[in-house]
C-alpha positions as CSV (number, residue, x, y, z in Angstrom):
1,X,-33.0,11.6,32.7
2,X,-30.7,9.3,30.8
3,X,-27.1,11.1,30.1
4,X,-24.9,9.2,27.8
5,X,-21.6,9.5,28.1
6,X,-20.3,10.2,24.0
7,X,-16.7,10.7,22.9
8,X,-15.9,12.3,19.7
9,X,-13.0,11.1,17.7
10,X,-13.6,13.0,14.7
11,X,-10.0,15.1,14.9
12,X,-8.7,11.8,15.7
13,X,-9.3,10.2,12.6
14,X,-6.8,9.9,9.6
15,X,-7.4,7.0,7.3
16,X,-11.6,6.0,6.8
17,X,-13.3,3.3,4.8
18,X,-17.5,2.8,5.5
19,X,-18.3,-0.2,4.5
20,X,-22.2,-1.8,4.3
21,X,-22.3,-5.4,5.9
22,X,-25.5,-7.1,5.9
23,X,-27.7,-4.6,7.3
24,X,-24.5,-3.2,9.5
25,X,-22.1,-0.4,8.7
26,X,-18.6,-0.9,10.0
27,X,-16.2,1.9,9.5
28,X,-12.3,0.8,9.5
29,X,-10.0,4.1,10.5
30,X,-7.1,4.5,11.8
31,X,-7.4,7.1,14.7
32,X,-4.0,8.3,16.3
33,X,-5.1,7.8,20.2
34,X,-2.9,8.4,23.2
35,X,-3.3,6.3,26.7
36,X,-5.1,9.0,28.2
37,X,-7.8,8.9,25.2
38,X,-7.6,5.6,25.1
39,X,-8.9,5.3,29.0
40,X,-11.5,7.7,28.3
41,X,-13.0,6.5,25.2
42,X,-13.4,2.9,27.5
43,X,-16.0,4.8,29.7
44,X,-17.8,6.2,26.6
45,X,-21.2,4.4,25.6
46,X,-20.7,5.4,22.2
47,X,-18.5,7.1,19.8
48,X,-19.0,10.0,17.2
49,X,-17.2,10.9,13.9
50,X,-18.1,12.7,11.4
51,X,-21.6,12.9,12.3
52,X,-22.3,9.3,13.4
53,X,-22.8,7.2,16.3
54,X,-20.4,3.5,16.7
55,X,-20.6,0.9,19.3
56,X,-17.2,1.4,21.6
57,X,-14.6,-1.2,20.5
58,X,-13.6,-2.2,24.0
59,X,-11.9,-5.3,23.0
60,X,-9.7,-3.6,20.4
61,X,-9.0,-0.8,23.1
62,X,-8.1,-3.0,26.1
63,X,-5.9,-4.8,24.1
64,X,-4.1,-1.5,22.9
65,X,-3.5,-0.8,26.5
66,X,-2.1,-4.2,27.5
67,X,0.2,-4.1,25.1
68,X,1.5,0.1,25.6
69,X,0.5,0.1,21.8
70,X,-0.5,4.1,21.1
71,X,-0.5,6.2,18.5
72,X,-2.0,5.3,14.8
73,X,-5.1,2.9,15.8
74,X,-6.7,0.8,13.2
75,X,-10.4,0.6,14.3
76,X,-13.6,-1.1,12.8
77,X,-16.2,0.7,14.2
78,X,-20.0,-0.6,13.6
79,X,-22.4,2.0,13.5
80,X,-25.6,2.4,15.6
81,X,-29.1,2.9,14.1
């Protein structure tokens, strides 16, 4: 039995702008995330909002953490078929 670990940031999201690239959908939000999210959405294998799936943007996240940068998150998120 596969059990995917899914974090929701849907009441974390303020600002959101889906946009269609290609045959990808990338969603750019800011999200206001503490550290303690922050850790937590790194051990996620996907994200939800608003009723859809995105890849986890580790990258983004890590570097949010390295540099003690919390609060309002811009995020592009790309969607998962």
């Amino acid at each position: 039995m596969n059990i995917f670990k899914i974090m929701d940031l849907t009441n974390y999201v303020g600002i959101q702008d889906p946009v269609k690239i290609n045959t990808k959908t990338i969603l750019t939000a800011y999200f206001r995330l503490d550290k303690k999210t922050m850790v937590s959405l790194l051990s996620a294998e996907k994200i939800f909002v608003n009723g859809n799936y995105y890849k986890v943007p580790e990258h983004t996240i890590l570097h949010c953490l390295i540099n003690q940068k919390y609060g309002e998150t811009k995020l592009e998120l790309e969607q998962l078929k």
